[in-house]
N, C-alpha and C positions, 0 to 999 in steps of 0.2 A: 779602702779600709785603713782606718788608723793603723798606727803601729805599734799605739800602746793602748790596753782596755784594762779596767778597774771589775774586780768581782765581788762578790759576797759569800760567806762561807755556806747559805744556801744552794748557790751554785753548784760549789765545789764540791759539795758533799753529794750532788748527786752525782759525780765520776767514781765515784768509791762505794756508794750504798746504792740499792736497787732500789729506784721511787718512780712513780709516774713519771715522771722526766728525766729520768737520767737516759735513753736514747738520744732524745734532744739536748742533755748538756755535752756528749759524748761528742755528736755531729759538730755543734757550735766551738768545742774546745781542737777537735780536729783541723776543723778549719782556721782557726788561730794560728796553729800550729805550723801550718802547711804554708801559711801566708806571714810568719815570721813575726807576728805578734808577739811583742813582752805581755805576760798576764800579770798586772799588779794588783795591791790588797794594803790594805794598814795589817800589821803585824795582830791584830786580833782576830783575823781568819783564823790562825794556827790557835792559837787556846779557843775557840768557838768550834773548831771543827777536832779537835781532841775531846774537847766538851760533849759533844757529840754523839762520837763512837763509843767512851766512857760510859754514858747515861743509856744507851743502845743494851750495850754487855749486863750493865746495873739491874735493868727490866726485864732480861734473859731474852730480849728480841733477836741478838746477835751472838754466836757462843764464841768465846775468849778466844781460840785459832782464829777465825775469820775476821774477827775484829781487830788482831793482832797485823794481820795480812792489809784491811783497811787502814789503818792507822801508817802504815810504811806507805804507804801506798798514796793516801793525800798528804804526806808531806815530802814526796820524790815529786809533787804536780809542777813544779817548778817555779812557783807564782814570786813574784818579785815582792818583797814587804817594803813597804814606804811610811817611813813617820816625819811628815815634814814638818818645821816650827807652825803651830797654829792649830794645828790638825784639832785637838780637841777642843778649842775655842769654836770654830766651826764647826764643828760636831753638836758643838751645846745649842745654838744659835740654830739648826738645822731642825733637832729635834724641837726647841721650844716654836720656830715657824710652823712645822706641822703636827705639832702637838702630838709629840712620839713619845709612851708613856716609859718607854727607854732609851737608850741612846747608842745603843751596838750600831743598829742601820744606819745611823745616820754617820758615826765613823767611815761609812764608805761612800756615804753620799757626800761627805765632805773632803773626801780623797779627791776623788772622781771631779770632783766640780774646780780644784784648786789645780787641779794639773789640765784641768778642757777636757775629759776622757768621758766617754760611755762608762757605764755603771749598768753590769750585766747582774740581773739579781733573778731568783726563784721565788723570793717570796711578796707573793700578792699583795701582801696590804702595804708594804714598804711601795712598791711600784703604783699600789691604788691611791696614795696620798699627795706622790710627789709629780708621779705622769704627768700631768696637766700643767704645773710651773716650770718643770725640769724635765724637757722630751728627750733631754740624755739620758733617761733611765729607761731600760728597758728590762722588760719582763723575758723570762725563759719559756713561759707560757706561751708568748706570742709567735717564740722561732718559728721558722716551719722549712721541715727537712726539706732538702731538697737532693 
């Protein structure tokens, strides 16, 4: 196992919010853990995953205590933020190869690829675009407990 993996704020938000997959990012983050894994991220995790729990509260999905309790709670996950020179260059470049009709995910796919690192993500169509040229990317979909 590496010793460094790259995430996406998808991920992450499933250790803080209750979603189909959050038993499996629990397991997969544990295990990180355990095995002395740095978690890295481009510093847009934290405004993508505050974004989040905001818009959550906004549409009364999440009431203001609990989300107040989320909100401490992914950003104690301890993820390491990385902005290296380039980073959005590669970013832009990533999205315009897979024709990504924004450019958030591709921020971590351009982390992830400039450092050699897996790129741990939740959400599907980022992973369904790029799987096949970039088998560094893996889906959360695919874990499987063990």
């Amino acid at each position: 196992m590496n010793s460094r993996v790259c995430v996406d704020a998808n991920l992450a938000l499933k250790l803080v919010l209750v979603e189909e997959d959050s038993p499996k990012a629990h397991h997969l983050w544990e295990t990180w853990v355990d095995a002395g894994v740095e978690v890295i991220a481009p510093p847009l995790l934290a405004f993508e995953g505050t974004s989040v729990i905001c818009n959550k509260v906004f549409r009364g999905l999440v009431p203001p205590e609990e989300a107040e309790l989320m909100f401490r709670a992914f950003h104690l996950l301890g993820v390491r933020f990385l902005y290296p020179d380039g980073l959005h260059e590669k970013a832009w470049e990533l999205a315009k190869r897979f024709n990504r009709p924004q450019a958030y995910g591709s921020h971590y796919l351009a982390l992830a690829e400039m450092l050699g690192l897996e790129l741990w993500t939740a959400d599907a169509r980022l992973h369904n675009v790029a799987r096949h040229q970039l088998p560094w990317v893996k889906w959360l979909g695919d874990y499987e407990l063990t």
